[in-house]
C-alpha positions, 0 to 999 in steps of 0.5 A, spaced: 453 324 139 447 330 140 441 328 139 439 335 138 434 336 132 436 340 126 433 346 125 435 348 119 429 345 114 432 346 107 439 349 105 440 352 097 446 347 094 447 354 090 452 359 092 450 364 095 446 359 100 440 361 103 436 358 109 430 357 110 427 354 118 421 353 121 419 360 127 420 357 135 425 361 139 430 358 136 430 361 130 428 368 131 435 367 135 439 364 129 435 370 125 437 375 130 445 374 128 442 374 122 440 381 121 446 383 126 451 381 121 448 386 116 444 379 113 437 380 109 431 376 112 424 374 110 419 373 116 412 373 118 408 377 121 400 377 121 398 378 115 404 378 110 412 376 109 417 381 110 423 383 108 428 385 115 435 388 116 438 393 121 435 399 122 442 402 123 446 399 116 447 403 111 449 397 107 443 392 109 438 397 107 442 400 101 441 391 099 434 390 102 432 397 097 436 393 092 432 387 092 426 389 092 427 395 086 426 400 091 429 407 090 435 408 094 431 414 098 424 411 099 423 411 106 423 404 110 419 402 116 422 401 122 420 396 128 421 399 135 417 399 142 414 404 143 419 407 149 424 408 143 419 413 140 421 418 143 429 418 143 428 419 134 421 422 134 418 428 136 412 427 140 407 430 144 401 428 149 396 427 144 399 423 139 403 419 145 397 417 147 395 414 140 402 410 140 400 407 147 394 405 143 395 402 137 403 399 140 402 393 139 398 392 134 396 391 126 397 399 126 403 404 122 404 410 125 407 417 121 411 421 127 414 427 125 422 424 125 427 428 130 432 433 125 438 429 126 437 421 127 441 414 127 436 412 122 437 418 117 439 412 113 433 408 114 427 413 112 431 416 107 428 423 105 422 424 108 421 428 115 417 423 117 418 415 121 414 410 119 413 405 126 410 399 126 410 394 132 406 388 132 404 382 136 407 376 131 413 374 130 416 380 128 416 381 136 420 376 137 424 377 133 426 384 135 427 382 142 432 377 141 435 384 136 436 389 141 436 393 135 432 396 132 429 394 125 427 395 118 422 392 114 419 392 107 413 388 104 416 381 100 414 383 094 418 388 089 413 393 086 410 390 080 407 384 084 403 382 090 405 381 097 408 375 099 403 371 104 407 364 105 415 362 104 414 359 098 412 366 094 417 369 098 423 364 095 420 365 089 420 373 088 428 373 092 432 366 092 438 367 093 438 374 095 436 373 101 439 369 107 435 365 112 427 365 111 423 364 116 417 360 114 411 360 120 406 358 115 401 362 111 400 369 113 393 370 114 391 377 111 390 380 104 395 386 104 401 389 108 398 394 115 394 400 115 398 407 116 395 412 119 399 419 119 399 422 127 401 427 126 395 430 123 389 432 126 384 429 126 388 423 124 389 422 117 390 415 112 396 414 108 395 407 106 388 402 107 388 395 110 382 391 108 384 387 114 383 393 119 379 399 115 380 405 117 373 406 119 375 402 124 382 405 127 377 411 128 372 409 131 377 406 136 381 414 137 373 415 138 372 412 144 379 415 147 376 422 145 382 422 140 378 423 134 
């Protein structure tokens, strides 16, 4: 008889059925299959939870919009490393340079979307990819994928962004499949966006957590201002 720990913490009785588990490698793996049967999963990154599919299923996205009372062409930001960039994203010196800067960090970069990409579904109608890639367990989670992922705020639009599992249930339930409970997430808001493509570099969205004063003052000190 296995003497091996059960991961799962807490199983719905209801149909369909939602799991929730504790992160360790252990989890970002089970979320890892997850996602890659085109399931929806709630993790946590540094400051908020979020809701993670396939960047690359139409179907996937189509449900994680779905859920969070988005409209069916809203851009969704992606997770990738900053080597993928390239291959779905037209980038010169100056803005590769501010990518090795702020990848990994808190930080959303606009970049200017290739004509044609496999992630058409994923940003929708916009010309441009919104990329994040974070020290957290989002890291984790997309190295165990080997996909690339989209992720969106848990939390639709009418309410705050959920900051521990607990919020997260209680805005999804049973729409979604596995949460990933790695404690209270630490920050107020989802992360800065700042759009590269401009210059100087433009805000898209504020962060209490890290002020756009602050991103400045750091392409600044590289002569990227």
């Amino acid at each position: 008889m296995s003497n091996k720990k059960e991961m799962v913490i807490e199983t719905s009785k209801q149909e369909p059925h939602y799991q929730i588990i504790k992160t360790s490698p252990e989890a970002y793996k089970k979320a890892a299959q997850a996602i890659l049967d085109g399931k929806i999963v709630v993790m946590p990154t540094l400051t908020i939870y979020v809701l993670v599919c396939d960047a690359f299923n139409p179907a996937a996205l189509a449900r994680l919009r779905a859920i969070r009372h988005s409209p069916a062409d809203k851009p969704i930001t992606i997770v990738m490393d900053k080597s993928k960039i390239p291959e779905y994203a037209v980038i010169d010196e100056r803005q590769r340079q501010i990518i090795d800067i702020f990848s990994p960090s808190p930080v959303s970069m606009y970049v200017q979307k290739k004509a044609i990409t496999p992630l058409d579904a994923a940003t929708a109608s916009s010309n441009a990819i919104v990329v994040y890639f974070q020290d957290s367990p989002i890291r984790d989670l997309y190295e165990c994928c080997g996909t690339i992922l989209a992720i969106s705020s848990s939390n639709t639009k009418a309410l705050s962004a959920a900051k521990t599992i607990e919020e997260s249930i209680a805005y999804f339930g049973h729409t979604v499949d596995l949460y990933v409970d790695g404690g209270p997430a630490q920050g107020d808001n989802a992360s800065p966006h700042i759009d590269i493509r401009t210059d100087p570099v433009e805000s898209r969205r504020a962060a209490n957590h890290f002020p756009f004063a602050e991103i400045k003052a750091i392409l600044a000190e590289h002569g990227l201002e």
